[in-house]
Structure formats: structure tokens, C-alpha cells
C-alpha positions as CSV (number, residue, x, y, z in Angstrom):
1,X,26.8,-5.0,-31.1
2,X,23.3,-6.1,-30.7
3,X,20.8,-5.5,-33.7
4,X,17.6,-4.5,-32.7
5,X,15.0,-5.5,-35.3
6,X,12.9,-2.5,-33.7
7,X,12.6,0.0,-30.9
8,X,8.8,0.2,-29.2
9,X,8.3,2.4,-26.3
10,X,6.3,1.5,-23.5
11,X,4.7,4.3,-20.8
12,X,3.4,3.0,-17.9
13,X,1.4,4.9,-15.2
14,X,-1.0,2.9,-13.3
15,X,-0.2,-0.5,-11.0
16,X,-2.5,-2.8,-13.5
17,X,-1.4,-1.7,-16.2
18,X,2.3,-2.4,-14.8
19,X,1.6,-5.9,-14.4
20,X,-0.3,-6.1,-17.9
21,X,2.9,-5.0,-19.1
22,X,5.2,-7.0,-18.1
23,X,4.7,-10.0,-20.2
24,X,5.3,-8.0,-23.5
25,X,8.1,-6.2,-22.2
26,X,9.7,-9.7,-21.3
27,X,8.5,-11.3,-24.8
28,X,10.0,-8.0,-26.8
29,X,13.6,-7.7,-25.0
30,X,13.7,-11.5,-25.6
31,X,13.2,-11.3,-29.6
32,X,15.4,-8.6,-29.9
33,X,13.5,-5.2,-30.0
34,X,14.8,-2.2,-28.4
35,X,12.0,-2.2,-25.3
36,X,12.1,1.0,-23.9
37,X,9.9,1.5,-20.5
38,X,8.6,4.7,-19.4
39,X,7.0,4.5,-15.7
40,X,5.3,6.9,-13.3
41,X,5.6,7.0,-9.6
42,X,3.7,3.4,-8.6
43,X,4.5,1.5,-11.8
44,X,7.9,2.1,-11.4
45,X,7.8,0.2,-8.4
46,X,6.2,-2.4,-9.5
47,X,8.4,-2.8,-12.3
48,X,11.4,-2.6,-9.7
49,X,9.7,-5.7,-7.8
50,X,9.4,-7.5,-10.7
51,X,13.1,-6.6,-12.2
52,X,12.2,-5.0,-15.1
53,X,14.8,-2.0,-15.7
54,X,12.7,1.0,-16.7
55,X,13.2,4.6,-16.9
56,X,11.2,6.9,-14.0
57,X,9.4,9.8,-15.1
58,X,7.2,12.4,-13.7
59,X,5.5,13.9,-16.7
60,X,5.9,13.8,-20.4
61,X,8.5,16.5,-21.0
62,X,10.9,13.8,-18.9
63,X,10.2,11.1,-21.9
64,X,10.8,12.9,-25.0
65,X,14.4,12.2,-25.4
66,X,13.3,8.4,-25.2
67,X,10.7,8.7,-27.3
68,X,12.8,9.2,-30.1
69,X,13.1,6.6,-33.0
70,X,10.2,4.7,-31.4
71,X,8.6,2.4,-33.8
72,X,5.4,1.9,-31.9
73,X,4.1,3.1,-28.8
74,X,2.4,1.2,-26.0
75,X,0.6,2.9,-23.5
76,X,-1.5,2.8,-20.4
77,X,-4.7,5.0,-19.7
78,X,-5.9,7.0,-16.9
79,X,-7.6,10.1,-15.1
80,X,-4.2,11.7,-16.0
81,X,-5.9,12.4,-19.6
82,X,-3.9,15.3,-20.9
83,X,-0.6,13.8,-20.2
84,X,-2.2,10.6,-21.4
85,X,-2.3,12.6,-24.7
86,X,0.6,14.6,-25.1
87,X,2.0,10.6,-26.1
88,X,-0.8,10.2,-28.2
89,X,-0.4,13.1,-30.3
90,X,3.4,12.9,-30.0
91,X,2.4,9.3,-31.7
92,X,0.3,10.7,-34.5
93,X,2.8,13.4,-35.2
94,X,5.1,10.9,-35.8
95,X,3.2,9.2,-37.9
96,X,3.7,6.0,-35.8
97,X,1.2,3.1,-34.5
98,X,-0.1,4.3,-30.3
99,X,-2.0,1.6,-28.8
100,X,-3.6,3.5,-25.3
101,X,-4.3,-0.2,-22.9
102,X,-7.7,-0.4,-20.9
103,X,-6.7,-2.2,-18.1
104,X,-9.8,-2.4,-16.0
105,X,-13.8,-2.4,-16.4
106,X,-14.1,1.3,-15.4
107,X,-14.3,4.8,-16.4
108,X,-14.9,4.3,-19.8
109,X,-15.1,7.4,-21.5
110,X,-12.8,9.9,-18.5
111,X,-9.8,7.9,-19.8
112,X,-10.2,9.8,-23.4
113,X,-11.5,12.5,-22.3
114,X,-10.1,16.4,-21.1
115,X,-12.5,19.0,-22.5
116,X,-15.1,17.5,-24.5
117,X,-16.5,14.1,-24.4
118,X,-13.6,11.8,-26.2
119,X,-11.4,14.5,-27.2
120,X,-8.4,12.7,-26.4
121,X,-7.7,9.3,-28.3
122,X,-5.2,6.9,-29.0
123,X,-5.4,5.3,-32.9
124,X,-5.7,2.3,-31.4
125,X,-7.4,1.0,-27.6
126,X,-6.9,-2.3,-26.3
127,X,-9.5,-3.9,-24.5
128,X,-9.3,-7.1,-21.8
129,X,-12.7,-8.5,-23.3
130,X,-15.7,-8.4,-25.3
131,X,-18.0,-6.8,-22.4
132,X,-15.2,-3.7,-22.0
133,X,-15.3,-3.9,-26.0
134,X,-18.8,-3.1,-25.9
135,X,-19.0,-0.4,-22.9
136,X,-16.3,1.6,-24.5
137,X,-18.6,1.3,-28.0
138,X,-21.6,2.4,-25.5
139,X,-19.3,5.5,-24.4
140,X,-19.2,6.6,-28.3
141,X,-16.2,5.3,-29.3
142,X,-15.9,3.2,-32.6
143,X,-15.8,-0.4,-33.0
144,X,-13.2,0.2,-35.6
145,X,-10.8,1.7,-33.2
146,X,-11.1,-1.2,-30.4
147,X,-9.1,-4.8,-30.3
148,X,-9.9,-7.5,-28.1
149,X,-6.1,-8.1,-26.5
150,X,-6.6,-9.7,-23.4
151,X,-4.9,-8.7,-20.4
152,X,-1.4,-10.4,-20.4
153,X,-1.4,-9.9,-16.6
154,X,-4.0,-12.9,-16.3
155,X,-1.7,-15.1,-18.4
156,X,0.7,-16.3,-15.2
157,X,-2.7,-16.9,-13.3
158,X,-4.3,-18.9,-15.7
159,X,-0.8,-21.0,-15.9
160,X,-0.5,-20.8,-12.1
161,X,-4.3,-22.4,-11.7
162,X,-3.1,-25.1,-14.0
163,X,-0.1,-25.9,-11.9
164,X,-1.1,-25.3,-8.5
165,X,-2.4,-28.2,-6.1
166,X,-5.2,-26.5,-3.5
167,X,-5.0,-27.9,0.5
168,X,-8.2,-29.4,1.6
169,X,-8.3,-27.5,4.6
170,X,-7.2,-23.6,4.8
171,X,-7.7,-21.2,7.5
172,X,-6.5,-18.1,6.1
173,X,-8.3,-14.9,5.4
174,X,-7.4,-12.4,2.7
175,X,-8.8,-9.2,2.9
176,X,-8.3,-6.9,0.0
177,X,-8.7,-3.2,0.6
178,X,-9.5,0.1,-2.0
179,X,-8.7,3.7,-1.5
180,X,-12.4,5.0,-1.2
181,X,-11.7,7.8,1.2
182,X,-8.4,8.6,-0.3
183,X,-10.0,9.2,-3.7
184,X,-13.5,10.6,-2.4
185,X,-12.7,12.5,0.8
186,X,-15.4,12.9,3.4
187,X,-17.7,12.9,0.7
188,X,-16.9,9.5,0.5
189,X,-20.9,7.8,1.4
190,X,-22.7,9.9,-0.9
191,X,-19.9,9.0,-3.7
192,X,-19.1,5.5,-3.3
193,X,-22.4,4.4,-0.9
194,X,-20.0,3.4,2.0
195,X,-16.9,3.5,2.9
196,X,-13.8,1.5,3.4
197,X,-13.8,1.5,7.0
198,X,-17.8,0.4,7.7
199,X,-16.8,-2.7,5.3
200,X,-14.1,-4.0,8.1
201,X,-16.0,-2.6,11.1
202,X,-18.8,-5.3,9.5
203,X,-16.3,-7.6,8.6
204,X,-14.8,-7.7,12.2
205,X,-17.6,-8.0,13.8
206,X,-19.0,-10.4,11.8
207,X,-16.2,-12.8,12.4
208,X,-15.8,-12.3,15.6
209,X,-19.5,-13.6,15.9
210,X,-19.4,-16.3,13.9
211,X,-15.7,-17.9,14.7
212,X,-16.0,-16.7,18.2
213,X,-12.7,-19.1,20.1
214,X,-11.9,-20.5,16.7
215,X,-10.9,-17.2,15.7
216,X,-7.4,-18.4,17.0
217,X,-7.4,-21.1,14.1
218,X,-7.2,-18.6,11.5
219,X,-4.8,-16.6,10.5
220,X,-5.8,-12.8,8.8
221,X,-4.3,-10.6,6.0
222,X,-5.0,-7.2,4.9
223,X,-3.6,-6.8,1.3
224,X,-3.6,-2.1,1.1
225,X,-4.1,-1.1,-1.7
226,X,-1.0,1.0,-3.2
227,X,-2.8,4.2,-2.4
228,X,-2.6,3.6,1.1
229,X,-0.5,3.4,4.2
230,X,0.2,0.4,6.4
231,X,-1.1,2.9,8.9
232,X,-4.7,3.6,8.0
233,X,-5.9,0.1,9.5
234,X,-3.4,-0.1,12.6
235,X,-6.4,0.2,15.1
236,X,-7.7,-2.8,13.4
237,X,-4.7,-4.9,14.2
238,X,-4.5,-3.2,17.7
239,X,-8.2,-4.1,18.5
240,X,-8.5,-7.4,17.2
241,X,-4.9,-9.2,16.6
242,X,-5.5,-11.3,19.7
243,X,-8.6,-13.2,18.7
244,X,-6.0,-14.4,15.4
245,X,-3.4,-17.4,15.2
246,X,-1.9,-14.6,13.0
247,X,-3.0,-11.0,11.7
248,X,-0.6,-8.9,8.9
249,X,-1.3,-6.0,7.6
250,X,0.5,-6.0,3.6
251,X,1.9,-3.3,1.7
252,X,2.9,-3.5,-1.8
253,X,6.0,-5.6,-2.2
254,X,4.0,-8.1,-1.3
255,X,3.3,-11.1,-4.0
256,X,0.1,-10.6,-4.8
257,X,-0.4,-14.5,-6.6
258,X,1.0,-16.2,-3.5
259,X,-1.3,-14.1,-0.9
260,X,-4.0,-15.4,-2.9
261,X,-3.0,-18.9,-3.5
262,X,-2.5,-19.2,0.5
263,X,-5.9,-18.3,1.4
264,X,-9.3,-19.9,1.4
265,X,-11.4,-16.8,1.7
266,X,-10.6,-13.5,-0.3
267,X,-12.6,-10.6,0.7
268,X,-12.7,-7.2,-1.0
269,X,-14.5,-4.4,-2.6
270,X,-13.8,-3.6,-6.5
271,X,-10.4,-4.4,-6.3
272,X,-8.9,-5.9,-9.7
273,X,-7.3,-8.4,-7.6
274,X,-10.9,-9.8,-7.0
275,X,-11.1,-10.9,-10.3
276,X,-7.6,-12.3,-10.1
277,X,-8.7,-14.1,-7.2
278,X,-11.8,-16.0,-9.1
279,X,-9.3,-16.9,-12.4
280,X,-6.9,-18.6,-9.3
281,X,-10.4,-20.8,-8.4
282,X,-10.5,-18.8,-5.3
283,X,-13.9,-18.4,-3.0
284,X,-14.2,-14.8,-3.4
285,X,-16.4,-12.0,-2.2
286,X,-17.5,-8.2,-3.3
287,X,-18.6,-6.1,-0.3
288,X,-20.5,-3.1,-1.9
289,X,-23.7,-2.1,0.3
290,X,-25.9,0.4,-0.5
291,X,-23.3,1.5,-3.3
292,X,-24.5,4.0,-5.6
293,X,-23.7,2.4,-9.0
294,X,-23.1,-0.7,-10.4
295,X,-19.5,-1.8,-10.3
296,X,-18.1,-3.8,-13.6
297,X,-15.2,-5.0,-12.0
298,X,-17.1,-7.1,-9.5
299,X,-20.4,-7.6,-11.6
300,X,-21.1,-10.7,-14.0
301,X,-17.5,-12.2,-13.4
302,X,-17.8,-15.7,-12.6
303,X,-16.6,-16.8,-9.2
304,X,-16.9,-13.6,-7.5
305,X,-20.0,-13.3,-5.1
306,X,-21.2,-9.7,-5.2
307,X,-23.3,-8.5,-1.9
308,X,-25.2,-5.5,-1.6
309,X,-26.2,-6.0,1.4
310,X,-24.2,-6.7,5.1
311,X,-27.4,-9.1,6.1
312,X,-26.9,-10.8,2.9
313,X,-23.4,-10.8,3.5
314,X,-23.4,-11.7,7.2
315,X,-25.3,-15.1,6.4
316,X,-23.1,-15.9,3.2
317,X,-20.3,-15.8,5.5
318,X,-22.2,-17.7,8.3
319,X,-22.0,-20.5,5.7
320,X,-18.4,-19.9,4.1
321,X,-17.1,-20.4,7.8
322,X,-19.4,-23.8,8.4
323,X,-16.5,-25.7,7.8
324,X,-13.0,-25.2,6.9
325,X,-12.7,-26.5,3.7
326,X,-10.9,-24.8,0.8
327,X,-13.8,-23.7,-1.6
328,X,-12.7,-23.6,-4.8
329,X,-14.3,-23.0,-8.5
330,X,-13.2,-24.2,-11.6
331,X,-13.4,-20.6,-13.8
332,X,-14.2,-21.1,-17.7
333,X,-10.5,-21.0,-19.5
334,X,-9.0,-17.8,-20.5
335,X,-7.2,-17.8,-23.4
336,X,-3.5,-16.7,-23.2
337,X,-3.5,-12.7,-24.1
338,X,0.2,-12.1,-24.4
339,X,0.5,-13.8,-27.7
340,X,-2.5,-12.3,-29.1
341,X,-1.5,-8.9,-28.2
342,X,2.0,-9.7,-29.6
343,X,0.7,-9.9,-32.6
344,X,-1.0,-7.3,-32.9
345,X,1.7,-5.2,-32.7
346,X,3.6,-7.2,-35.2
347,X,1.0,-6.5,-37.6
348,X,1.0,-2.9,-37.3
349,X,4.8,-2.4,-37.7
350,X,4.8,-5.1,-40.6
351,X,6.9,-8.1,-38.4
């Protein structure tokens, strides 16, 4: 019979957080702790891809017979506050360590909050960096509460860049999508600033303009985002599929790394995967005109060129296509997260 030397309890709800996840899971089952994974809906999924056994829930009352004898619990955060803290205080009343995971530069103080501004916290937040470290201190919550982890997610990027030799010459185009309308509704412009569908009608257009016959060269992706359907962009791929040596549209079993790592040009909006696609050395563009608010996914990250503007973008793309080379970057190097968050949760729990 095995001997666990403890049990920690991971609940996973959102895709990012999934993937940031993944890493400890695979580092605690391997050093024998009782790793015990709780996912929602899309996590689950993910997790299923990736064949990490975990247990799918709906809401909290499904986890609490799992929860039990937990040493430490790991968890994701989200819009879905109050359920978000129903672990939190479960956490607390159990007088055990609850580490809540930011894992993207957004919504800083919703995550924590249900009634009143930051009534729902964690007794611990992890943060992927210094800048998140100091928005979330900007939305009022203490320094004290907030460690720097990382995001373990990046750590098979950063040892993919290392290992991965780059073609001189690429033709393939990645576009990367979001769920605007999904999220915002027909209120969508005066939300957001545009939508989804006016970035590809430009983007179309644009190409067809500027590769005209040597469209055929190229071959074209559409990475959806989770949230959508294959269907949503179908009159895309009925209109324009001819001009293309090849045109997909992607769904979510995709491999994310390997789309990315097969492409010269990655397009997108605020999609996390935007910043994955910079840490791979990838040329990599933010479409965001006329938005309504800056965007800290996108913004200050090295690699990724952020447009405001489709004339702007129209002549950055002008140049991107002058030749076909494979642009790359060399990003500054990111240190490994998944030992440093390891250990932090060691040194709660006394390992």
C-alpha cells in the first residue's frame, strides 16, 4: 500500500489555469502526495487531453466528499466568485493553507469579489509576475497576501524555445480568436470597442490585398477559443478557403504549442496564447482598434506588437508579408515557475 506523505486538493475551473496546473499535479503524484483534482466543465477537458485523471464537478456541494483530509488546497480564480469562496472558507474553516492562482493579467479585483469590493479572499494569491503583483496591490489587496509563483504553464514553452530549431522560410498563418460577442452580446462595440468579427473581415481583406495570387503559398489556421463553436467562422472558410494552399478552422483538442511552433505569423486579440506565442520567439500581433481600455495581457509584453489601429495594422502587415521569412525574437529568459511554486507549498505544510 502506497504511503502518501500528504493529500493536496486541486480545483480547477478555467482553461489557463488547467494548463498552469498541470505541472504541479505531475510533480506531486510523482513525489508521493495524494493529488486530488477537482475540475469544472472546460478544465476537465483539458485535463482529459493532457491525461491527467481528475474528478468532474459542477459546483462545490459535488467536491466536499473530496475535500476531506486535504492538507492544502490549490485553487484557480474566476467570475464564478461565490463558488470560488465556498473553497476558500471551507479552507479557513479547516484551518488549512488555500492558495486562490491568478492566472491571467485581468480582472483584478472581480476575481475576490461578490458583494463588496474584496470580500472574498483566499489566505494566500499567487501571481505570474511582478506587474500582476502590483495591479492586484493597486486593487487594495495586501502585499503580504501576494507570492510571485510564476505560471508553470510557461515552463514547457520556455524548455520548448530552448529545444526547438525555427525553418527559415514559413508560410503559415495562425489566427487566434476570443469570445467577445459571446461574453458581451450585441453590446459587444460599446464594451469591448470592436468586435471579433470586424478583426477578420480586416484581416481578410487585408490579405487578400496584400498576398493577392500568393495567397495559394500559404496555408491558414483559426485557433477558437474554447468558448466558441467550429461554426461561428464557417462563412469565413466558405468565402475565402480557395485563395489558401490550406485553410482549418481548430477547436480545442488541438495542441496549442505545435500550432504555434508551425507558424510564422500569429495573429490575435487578448488571447493568453499571444503571450505564449512571444515566450516561443514567435512574430506576434494584438488586433485591438478603437478598444475601450487598455488590455494587460497584450500591453508591455515583449514580442507582442499591439495595434490600435487597422491603418497601423494594415501597413505592419504590408511589411510582415514582404518576404517570407520566419521572424523570430529572442524573449528575455523566464525563470522556471514550477519549482518555485513547489516550494512554496512545501513551506506552508512544513515539507
Amino acid at each position: 500500500m502506497v504511503q502518501f506523505l500528504k493529500k493536496i486538493t486541486f480545483v480547477i475551473r478555467q482553461p489557463g489555469t488547467a494548463a498552469a496546473f498541470i505541472p504541479l499535479i505531475q510533480y506531486f503524484k510523482a513525489n508521493k502526495w495524494e493529488a486530488i483534482v477537482l475540475a469544472y466543465d472546460r478544465a476537465y477537458q483539458i485535463l482529459l487531453e493532457n491525461n491527467i485523471s481528475s474528478e468532474p464537478i459542477a459546483q462545490y456541494t459535488d467536491s466536499l466528499s473530496f475535500l476531506k483530509g486535504s492538507h492544502i488546497l490549490v485553487t484557480g480564480t474566476s467570475r464564478m466568485v461565490e463558488d470560488d469562496n465556498l473553497y476558500w472558507t471551507w479552507g479557513k474553516q479547516q484551518q488549512i493553507p488555500c492558495i486562490g492562482f491568478v492566472d491571467s493579467w485581468a480582472s483584478y479585483s472581480e476575481r475576490f469579489t461578490m458583494h463588496h469590493q474584496l470580500d472574498a479572499l483566499p489566505q494566500f494569491i499567487a501571481a505570474v509576475d511582478e506587474f500582476m503583483r502590483n495591479r492586484l496591490i493597486e486593487a487594495g489587496i495586501t502585499k503580504e497576501k501576494i507570492v510571485i509563483t510564476g505560471s508553470p504553464a510557461f515552463d514547457l514553452l520556455v524548455k520548448t524555445k530552448a529545444n526547438h530549431h525555427y525553418k527559415k522560410e514559413a508560410t503559415e498563418i495562425l489566427i487566434i480568436t476570443d469570445p467577445y460577442t459571446e461574453i458581451n452580446g450585441a453590446d459587444v462595440k460599446n464594451k469591448v470597442g470592436f468586435s471579433e468579427f470586424e478583426l477578420l473581415d480586416f484581416l481578410f481583406d487585408s490579405f487578400t490585398t496584400i498576398l493577392q495570387t500568393k495567397a495559394k503559398d500559404y496555408t491558414l489556421k483559426i485557433k477558437i477559443h474554447p468558448r466558441e463553436s467550429l461554426e461561428k467562422y464557417t462563412l469565413y472558410q466558405e468565402k475565402f478557403a480557395h485563395l489558401y494552399k490550406r485553410f482549418e478552422i481548430i477547436g480545442g483538442t488541438a495542441n496549442k504549442i505545435n500550432l504555434i511552433l508551425q507558424s510564422s505569423l500569429v495573429i490575435g486579440m487578448s488571447s493568453i496564447l499571444l503571450v505564449e506565442a512571444s515566450i516561443l520567439g514567435k512574430q506576434t500581433i494584438s488586433l485591438q482598434p478603437n478598444r475601450v481600455s487598455a488590455n494587460d495581457i497584450t500591453d508591455n509584453k515583449a514580442g507582442i506588437r499591439v495595434f490600435t489601429d487597422f491603418d497601423a495594422a494594415y501597413s505592419h502587415l504590408t511589411d510582415a508579408f514582404t518576404n517570407k521569412q520566419n521572424q523570430t525574437f529572442t524573449p528575455s529568459k523566464i525563470p522556471l515557475a514550477t519549482p518555485k511554486f513547489v516550494n512554496f507549498i512545501e513551506t506552508l505544510i512544513k515539507i
